[in-house]
SEFI-212538 format. One record per residue (C-alpha): residue number from 1; residue in one letter; x, y, z. Coordinates in nm, 3 decimals. Example, Ala and Ser with C-alpha at 12.3 -4.5 7.8 and 13.67 -1.06 7.14 Angstrom:
# residues 2
<site><pos>1</pos><code>a</code><east>1.230</east><north>-0.450</north><up>0.780</up></site>
<site><pos>2</pos><code>s</code><east>1.367</east><north>-0.106</north><up>0.714</up></site>
This chain:
# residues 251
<site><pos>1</pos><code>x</code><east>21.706</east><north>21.183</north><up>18.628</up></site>
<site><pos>2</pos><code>x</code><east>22.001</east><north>21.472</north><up>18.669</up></site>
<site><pos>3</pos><code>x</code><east>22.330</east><north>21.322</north><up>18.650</up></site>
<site><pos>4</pos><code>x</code><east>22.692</east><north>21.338</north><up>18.476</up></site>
<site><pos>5</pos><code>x</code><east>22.522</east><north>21.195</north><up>18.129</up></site>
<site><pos>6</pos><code>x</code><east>22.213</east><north>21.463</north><up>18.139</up></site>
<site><pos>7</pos><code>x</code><east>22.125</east><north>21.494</north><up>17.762</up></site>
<site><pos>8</pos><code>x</code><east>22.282</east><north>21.206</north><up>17.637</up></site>
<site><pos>9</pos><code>x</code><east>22.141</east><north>20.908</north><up>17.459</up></site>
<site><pos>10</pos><code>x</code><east>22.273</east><north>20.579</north><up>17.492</up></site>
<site><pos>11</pos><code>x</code><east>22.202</east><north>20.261</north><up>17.289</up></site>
<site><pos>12</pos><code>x</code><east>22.297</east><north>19.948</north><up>17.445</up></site>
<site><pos>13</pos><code>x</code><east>22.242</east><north>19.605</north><up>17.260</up></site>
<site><pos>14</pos><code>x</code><east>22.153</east><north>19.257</north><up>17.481</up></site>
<site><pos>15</pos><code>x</code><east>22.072</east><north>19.550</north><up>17.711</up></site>
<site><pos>16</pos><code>x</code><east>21.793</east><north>19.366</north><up>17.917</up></site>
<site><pos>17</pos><code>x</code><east>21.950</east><north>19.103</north><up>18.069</up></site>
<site><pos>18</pos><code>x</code><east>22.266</east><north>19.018</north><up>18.246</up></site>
<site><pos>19</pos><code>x</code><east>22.559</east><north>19.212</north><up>18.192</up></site>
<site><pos>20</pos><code>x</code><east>22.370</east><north>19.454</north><up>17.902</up></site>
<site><pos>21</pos><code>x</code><east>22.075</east><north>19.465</north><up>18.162</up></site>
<site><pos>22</pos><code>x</code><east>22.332</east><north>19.640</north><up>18.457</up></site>
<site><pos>23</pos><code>x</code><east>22.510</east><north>19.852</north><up>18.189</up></site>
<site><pos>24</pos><code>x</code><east>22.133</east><north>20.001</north><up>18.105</up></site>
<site><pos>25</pos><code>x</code><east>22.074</east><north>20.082</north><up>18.448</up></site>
<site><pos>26</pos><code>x</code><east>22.387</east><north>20.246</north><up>18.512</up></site>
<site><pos>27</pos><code>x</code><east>22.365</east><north>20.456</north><up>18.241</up></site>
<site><pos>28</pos><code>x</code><east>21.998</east><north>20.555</north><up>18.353</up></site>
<site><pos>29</pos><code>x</code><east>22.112</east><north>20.614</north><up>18.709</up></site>
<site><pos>30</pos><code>x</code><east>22.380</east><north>20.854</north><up>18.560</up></site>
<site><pos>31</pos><code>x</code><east>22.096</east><north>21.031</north><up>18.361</up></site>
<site><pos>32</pos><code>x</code><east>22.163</east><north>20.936</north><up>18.028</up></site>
<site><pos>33</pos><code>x</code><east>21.838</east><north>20.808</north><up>17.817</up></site>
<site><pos>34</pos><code>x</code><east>21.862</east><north>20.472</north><up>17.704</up></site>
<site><pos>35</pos><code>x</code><east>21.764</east><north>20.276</north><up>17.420</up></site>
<site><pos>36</pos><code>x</code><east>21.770</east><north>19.885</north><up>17.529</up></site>
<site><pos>37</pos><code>x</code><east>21.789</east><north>19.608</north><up>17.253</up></site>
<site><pos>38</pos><code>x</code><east>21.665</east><north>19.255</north><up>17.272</up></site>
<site><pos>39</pos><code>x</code><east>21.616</east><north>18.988</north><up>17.067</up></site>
<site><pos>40</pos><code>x</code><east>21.325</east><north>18.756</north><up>17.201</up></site>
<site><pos>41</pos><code>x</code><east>21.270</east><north>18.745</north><up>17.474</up></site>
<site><pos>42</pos><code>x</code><east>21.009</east><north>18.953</north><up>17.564</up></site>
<site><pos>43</pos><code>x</code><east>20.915</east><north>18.877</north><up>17.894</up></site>
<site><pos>44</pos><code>x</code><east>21.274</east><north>18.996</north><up>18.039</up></site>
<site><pos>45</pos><code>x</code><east>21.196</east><north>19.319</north><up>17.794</up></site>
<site><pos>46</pos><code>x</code><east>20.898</east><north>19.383</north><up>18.013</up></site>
<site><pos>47</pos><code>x</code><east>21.020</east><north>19.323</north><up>18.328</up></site>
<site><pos>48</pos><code>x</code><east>21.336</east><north>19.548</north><up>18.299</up></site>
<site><pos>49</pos><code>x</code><east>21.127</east><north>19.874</north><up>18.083</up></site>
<site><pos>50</pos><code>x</code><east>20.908</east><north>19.839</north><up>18.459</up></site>
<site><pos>51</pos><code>x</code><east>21.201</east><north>19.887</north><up>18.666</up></site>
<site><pos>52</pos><code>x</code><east>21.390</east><north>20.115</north><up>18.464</up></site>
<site><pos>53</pos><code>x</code><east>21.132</east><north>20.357</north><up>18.388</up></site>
<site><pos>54</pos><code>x</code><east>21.144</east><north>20.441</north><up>18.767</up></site>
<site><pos>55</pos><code>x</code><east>21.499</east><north>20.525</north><up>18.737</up></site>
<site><pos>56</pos><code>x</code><east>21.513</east><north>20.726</north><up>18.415</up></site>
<site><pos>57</pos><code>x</code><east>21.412</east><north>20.803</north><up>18.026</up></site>
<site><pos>58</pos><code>x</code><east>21.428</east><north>20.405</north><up>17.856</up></site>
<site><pos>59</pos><code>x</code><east>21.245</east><north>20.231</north><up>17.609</up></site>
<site><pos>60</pos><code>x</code><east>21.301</east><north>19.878</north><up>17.469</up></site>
<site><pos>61</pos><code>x</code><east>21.332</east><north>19.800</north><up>17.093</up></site>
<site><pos>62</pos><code>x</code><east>21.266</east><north>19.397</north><up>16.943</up></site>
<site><pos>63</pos><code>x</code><east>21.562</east><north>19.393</north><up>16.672</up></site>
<site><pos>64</pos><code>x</code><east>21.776</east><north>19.179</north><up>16.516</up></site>
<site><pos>65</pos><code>x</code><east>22.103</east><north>19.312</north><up>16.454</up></site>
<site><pos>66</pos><code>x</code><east>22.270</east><north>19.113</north><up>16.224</up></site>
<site><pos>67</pos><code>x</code><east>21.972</east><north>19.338</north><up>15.966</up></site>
<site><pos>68</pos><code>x</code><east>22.165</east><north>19.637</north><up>15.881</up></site>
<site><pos>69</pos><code>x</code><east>21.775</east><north>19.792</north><up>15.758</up></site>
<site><pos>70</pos><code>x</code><east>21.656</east><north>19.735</north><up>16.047</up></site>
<site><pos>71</pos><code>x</code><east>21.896</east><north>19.861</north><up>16.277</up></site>
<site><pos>72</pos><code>x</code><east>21.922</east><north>20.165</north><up>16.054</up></site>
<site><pos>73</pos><code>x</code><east>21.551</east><north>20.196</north><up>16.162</up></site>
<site><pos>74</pos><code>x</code><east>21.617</east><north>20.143</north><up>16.501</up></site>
<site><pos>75</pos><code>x</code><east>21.873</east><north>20.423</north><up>16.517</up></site>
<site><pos>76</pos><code>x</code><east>21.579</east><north>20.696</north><up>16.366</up></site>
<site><pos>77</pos><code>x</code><east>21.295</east><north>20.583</north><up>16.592</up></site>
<site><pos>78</pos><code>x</code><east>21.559</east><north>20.636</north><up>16.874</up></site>
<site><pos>79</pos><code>x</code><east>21.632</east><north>20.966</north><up>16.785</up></site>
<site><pos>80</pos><code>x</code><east>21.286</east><north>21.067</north><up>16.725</up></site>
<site><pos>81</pos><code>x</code><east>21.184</east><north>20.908</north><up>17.119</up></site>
<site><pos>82</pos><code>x</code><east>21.512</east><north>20.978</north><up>17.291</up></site>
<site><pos>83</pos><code>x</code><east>21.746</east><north>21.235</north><up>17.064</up></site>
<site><pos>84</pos><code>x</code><east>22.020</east><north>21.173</north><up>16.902</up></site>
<site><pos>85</pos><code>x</code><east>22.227</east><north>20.906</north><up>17.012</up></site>
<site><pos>86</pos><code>x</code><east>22.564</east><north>20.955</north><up>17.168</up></site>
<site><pos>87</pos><code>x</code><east>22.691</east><north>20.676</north><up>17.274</up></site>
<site><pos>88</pos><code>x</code><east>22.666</east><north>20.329</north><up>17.154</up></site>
<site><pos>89</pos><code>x</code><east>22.710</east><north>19.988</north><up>17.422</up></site>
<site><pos>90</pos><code>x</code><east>22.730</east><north>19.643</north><up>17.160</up></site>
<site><pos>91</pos><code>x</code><east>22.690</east><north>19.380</north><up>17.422</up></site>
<site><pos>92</pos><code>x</code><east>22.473</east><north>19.131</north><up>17.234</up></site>
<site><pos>93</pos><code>x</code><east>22.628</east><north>18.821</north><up>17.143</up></site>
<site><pos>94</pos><code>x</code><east>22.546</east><north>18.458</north><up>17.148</up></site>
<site><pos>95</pos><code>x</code><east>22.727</east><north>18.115</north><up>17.250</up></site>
<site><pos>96</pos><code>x</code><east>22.726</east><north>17.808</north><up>16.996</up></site>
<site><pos>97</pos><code>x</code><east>23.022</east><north>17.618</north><up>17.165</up></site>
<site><pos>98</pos><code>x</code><east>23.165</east><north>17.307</north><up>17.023</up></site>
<site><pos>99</pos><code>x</code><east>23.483</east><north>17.173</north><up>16.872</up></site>
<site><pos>100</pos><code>x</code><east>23.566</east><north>17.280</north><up>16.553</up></site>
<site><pos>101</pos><code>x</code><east>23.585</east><north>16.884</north><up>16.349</up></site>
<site><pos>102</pos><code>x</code><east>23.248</east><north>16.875</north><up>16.495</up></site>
<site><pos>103</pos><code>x</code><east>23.099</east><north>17.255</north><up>16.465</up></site>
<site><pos>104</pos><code>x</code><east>22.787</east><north>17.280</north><up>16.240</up></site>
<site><pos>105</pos><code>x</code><east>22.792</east><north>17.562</north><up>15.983</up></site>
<site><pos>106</pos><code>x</code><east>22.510</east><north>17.745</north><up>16.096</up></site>
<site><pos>107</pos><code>x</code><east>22.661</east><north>17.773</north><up>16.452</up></site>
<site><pos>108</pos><code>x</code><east>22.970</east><north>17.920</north><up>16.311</up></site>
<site><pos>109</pos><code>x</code><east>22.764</east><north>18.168</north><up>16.051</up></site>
<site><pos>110</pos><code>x</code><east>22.548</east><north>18.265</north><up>16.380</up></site>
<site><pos>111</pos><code>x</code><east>22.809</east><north>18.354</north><up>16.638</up></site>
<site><pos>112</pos><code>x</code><east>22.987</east><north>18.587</north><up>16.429</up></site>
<site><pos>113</pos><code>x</code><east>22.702</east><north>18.714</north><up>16.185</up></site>
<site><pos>114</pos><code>x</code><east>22.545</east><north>18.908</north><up>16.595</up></site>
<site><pos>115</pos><code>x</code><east>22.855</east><north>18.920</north><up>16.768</up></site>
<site><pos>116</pos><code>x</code><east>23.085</east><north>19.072</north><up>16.474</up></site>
<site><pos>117</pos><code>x</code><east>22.866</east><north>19.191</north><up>16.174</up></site>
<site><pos>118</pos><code>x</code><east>22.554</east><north>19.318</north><up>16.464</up></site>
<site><pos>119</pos><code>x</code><east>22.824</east><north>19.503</north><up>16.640</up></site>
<site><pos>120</pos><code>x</code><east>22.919</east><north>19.672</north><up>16.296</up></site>
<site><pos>121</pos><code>x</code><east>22.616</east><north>19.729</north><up>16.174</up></site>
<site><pos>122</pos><code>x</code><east>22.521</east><north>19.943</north><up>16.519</up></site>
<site><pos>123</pos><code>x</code><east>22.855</east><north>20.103</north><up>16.481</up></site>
<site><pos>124</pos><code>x</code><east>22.742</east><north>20.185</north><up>16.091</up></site>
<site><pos>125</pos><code>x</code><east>22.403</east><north>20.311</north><up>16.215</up></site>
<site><pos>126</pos><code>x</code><east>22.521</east><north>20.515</north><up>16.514</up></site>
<site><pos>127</pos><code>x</code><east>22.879</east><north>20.693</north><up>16.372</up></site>
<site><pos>128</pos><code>x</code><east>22.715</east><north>20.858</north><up>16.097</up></site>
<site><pos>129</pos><code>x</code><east>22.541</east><north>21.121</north><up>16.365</up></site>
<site><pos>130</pos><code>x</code><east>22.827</east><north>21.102</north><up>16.548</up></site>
<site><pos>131</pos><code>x</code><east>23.050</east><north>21.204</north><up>16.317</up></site>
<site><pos>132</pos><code>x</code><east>22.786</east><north>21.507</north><up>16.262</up></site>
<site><pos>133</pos><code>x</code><east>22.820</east><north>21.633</north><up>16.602</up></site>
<site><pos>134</pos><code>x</code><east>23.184</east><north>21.566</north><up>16.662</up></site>
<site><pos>135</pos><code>x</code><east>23.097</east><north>21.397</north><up>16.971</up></site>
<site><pos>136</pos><code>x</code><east>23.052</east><north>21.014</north><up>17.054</up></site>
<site><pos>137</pos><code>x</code><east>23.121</east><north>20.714</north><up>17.262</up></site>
<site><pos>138</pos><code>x</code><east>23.158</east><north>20.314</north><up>17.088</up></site>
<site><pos>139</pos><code>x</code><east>23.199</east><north>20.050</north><up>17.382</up></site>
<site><pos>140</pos><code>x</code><east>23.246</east><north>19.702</north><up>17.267</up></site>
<site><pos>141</pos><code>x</code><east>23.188</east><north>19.403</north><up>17.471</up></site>
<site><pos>142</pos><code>x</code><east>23.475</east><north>19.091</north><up>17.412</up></site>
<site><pos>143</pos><code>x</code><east>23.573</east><north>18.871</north><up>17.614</up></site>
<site><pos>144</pos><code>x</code><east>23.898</east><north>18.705</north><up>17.727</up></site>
<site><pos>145</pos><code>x</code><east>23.844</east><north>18.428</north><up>17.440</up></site>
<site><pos>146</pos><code>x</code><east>23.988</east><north>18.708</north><up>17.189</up></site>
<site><pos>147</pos><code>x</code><east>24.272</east><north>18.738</north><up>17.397</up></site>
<site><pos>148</pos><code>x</code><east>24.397</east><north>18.384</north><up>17.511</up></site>
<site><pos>149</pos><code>x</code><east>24.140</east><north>18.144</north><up>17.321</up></site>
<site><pos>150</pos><code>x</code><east>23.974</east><north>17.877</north><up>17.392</up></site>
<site><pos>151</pos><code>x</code><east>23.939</east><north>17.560</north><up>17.336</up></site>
<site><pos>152</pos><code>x</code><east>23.557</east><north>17.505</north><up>17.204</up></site>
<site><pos>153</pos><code>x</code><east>23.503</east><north>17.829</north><up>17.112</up></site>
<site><pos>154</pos><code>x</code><east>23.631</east><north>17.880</north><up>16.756</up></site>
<site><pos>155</pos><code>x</code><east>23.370</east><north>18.085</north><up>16.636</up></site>
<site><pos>156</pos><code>x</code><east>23.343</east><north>18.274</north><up>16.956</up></site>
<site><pos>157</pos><code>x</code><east>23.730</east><north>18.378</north><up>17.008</up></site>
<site><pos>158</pos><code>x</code><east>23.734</east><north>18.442</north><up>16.622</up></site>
<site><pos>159</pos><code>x</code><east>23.391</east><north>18.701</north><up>16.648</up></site>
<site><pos>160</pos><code>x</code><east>23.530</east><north>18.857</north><up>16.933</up></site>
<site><pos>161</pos><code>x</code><east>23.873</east><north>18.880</north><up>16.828</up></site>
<site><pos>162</pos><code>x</code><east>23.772</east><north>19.030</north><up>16.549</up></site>
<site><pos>163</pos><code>x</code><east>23.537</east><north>19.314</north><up>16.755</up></site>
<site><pos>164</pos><code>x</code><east>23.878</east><north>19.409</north><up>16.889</up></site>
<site><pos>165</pos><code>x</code><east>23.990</east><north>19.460</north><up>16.549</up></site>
<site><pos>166</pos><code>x</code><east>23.721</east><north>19.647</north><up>16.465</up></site>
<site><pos>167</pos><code>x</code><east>23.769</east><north>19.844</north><up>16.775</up></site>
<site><pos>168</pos><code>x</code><east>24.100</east><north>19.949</north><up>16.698</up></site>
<site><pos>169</pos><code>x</code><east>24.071</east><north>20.034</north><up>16.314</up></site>
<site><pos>170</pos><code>x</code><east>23.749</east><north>20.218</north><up>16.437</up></site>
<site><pos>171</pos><code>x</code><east>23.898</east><north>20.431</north><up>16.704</up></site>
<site><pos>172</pos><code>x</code><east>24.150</east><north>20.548</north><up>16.437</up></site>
<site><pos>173</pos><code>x</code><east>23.877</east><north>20.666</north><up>16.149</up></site>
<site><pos>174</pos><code>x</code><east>23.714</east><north>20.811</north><up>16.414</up></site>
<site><pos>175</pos><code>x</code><east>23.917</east><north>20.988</north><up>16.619</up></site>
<site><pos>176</pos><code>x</code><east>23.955</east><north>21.312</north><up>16.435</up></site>
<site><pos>177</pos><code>x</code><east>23.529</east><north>21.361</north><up>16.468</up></site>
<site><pos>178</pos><code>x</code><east>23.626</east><north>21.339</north><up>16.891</up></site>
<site><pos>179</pos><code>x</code><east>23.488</east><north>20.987</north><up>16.889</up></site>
<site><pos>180</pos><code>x</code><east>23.633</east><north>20.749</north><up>17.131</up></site>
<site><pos>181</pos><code>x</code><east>23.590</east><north>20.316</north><up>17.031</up></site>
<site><pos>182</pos><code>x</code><east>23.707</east><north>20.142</north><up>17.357</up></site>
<site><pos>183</pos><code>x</code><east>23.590</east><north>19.806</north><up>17.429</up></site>
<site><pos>184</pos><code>x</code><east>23.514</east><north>19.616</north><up>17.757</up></site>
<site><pos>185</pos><code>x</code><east>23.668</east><north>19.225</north><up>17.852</up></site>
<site><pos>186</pos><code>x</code><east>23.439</east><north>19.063</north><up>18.113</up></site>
<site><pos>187</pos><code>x</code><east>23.589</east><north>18.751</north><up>18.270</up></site>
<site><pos>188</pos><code>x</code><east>23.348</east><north>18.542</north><up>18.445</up></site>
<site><pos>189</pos><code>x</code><east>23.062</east><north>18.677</north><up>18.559</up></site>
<site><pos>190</pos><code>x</code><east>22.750</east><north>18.621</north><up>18.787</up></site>
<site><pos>191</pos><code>x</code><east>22.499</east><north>18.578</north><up>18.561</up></site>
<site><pos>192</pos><code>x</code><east>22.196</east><north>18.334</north><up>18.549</up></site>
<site><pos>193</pos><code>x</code><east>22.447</east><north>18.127</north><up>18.246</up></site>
<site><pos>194</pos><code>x</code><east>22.729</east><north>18.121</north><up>18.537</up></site>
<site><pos>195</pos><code>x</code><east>22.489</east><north>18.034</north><up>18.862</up></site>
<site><pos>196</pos><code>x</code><east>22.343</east><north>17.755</north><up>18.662</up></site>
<site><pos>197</pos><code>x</code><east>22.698</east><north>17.595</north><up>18.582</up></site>
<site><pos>198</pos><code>x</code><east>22.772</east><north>17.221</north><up>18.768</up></site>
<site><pos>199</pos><code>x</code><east>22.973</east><north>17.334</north><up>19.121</up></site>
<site><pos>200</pos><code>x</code><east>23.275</east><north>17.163</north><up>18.981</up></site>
<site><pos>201</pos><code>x</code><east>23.282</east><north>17.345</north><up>18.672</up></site>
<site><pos>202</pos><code>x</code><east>23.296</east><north>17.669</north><up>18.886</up></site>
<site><pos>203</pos><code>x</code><east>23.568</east><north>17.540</north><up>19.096</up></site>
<site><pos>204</pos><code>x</code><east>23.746</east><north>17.494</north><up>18.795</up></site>
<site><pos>205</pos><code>x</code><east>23.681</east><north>17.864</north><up>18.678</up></site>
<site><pos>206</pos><code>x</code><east>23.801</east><north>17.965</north><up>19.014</up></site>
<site><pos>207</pos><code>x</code><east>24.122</east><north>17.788</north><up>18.999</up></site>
<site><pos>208</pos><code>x</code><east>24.186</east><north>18.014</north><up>18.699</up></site>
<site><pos>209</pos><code>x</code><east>24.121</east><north>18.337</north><up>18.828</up></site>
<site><pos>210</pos><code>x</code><east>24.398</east><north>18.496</north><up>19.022</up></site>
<site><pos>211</pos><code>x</code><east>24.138</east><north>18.714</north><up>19.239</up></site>
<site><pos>212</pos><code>x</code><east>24.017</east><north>18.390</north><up>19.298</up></site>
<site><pos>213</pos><code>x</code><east>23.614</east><north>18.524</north><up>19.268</up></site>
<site><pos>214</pos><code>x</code><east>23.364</east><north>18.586</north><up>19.018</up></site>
<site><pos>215</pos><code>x</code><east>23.294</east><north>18.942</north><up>18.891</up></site>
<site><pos>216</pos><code>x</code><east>22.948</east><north>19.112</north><up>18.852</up></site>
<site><pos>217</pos><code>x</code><east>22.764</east><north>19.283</north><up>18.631</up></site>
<site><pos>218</pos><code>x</code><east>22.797</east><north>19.579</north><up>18.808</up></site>
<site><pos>219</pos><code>x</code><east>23.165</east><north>19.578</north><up>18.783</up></site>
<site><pos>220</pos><code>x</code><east>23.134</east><north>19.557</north><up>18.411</up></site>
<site><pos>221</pos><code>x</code><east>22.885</east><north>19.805</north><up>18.434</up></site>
<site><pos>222</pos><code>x</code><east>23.148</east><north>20.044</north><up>18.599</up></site>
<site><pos>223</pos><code>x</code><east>23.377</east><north>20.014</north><up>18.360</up></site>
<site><pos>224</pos><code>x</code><east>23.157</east><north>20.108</north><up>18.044</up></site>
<site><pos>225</pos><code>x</code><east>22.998</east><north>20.419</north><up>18.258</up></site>
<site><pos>226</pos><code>x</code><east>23.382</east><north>20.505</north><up>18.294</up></site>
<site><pos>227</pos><code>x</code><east>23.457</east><north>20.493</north><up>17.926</up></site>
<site><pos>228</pos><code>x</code><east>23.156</east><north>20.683</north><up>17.871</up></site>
<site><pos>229</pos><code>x</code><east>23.205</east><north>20.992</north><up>18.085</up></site>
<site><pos>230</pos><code>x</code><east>23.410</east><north>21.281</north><up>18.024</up></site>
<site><pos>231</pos><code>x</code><east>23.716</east><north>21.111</north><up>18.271</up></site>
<site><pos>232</pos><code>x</code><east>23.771</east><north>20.874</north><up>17.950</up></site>
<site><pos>233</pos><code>x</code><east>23.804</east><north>21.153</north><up>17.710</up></site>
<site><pos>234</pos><code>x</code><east>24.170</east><north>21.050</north><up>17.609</up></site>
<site><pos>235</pos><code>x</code><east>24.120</east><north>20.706</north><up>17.594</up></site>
<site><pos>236</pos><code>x</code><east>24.058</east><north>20.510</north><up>17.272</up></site>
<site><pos>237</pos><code>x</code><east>24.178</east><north>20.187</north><up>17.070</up></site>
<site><pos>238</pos><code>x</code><east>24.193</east><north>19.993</north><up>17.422</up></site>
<site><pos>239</pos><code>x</code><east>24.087</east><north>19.731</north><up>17.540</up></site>
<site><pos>240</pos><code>x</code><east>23.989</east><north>19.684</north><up>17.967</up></site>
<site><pos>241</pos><code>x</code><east>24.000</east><north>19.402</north><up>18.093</up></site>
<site><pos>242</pos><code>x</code><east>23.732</east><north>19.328</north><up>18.392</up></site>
<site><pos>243</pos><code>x</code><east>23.823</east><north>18.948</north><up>18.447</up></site>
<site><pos>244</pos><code>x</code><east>24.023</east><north>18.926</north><up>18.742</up></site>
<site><pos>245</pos><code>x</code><east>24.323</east><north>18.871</north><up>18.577</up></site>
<site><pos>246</pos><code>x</code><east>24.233</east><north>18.558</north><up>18.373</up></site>
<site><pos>247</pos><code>x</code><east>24.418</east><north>18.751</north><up>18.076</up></site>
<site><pos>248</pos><code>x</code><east>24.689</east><north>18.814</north><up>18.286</up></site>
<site><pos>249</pos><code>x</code><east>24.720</east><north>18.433</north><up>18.402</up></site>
<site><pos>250</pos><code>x</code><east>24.695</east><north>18.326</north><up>18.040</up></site>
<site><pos>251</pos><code>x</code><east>24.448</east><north>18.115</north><up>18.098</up></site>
């Protein structure tokens, strides 16, 4: 499919479901190929390579980030299927809530060993050709937890606080290559997580939110297609915020 991001090749990680899933399409619709990872769940694999084969140049790869072999793998088979890749989406991440007297070890270790060390070991894998072509685009998905906190979410808030430090320390080694390292805050978001939440827990989200709705994938989706066009050529280190103004209302 013709579009802005003609020739490019985009890896996006979570990128079959929820937000990662609308972030792979958009980039398809734009004409970029894309490289979508999952974890396990193969049936959502399927069903999204169906549908997004009839938009644009995709394939699915099974891999487990936190394996800095295998995603060093990943990263040649991509080039070899789609071409070198120029832009890289971490989105995968995983929720092990609980306070932090009672948080088990392995929930901590697990939260940041995908959402932290997965994130760096795609940024490892995929800066290397970047850096060789003097071109590239690092998006980073946070979340407002980094920001403000949260209470219950320890090992989340710490993982993605530190993907925003990461982002920033990245953006400056790599800015003399032409590489840009944004990342991307979604508030709360219409997924199939959010939908399934008890009414008066969503009330309660609400109340926080100073748009006073939830935001879509799509919306997120928007933001990352932004930061990967040429309109976001002079932006880098930042952080954008898609939440509403949750940040904003400290909440």
């Amino acid at each position: 499919m013709s579009g802005p991001l003609e020739g490019r090749t985009a890896v996006v990680t979570g990128g079959t479901r929820g937000i990662g899933r609308e972030i792979s399409l958009a980039l398809l619709k734009a004409g970029a190929s894309v490289a979508a990872i999952y974890a396990n769940d193969e049936e959502k694999a399927a069903q999204f390579l169906k549908e997004a084969e009839k938009t644009g140049r995709c394939m699915v790869c099974r891999a487990d980030v936190r394996d800095q072999a295998a995603v060093q793998s990943m990263f040649e088979e991509i080039k070899i299927e789609l071409g070198p890749v120029t832009a890289l989406v971490n989105n995968a991440g995983v929720i092990k809530d609980g306070f932090l007297m009672l948080m088990r070890e392995d929930d901590w270790d697990r939260v940041i060993d995908v959402s932290l060390k997965g994130a760096w070991s795609c940024c490892r894998a995929a800066s290397r050709g970047m850096v060789g072509a003097r071109f590239g685009r690092i998006i980073n998905v946070v979340s407002p937890s980094a920001i403000s906190g949260r209470a219950g979410q320890t090992n989340y808030s710490a993982a993605k606080g530190g993907l925003i430090s990461l982002t920033k320390s990245l953006a400056r080694e790599m800015a003399p290559y032409g590489i840009t390292v944004n990342a991307v805050s979604p508030g709360v978001i219409r997924t199939e997580l959010v939908e399934s939440l008890p009414e008066k827990v969503k009330a309660e989200l609400l109340g926080m939110i100073p748009l006073k709705r939830f935001g879509t994938p799509e919306e997120v989706a928007g933001a990352v297609l932004f930061l990967v066009s040429g309109e976001a050529e002079y932006i880098t280190g930042q952080v954008i915020s898609v939440d509403g103004g949750i940040t904003m209302s400290g909440a």
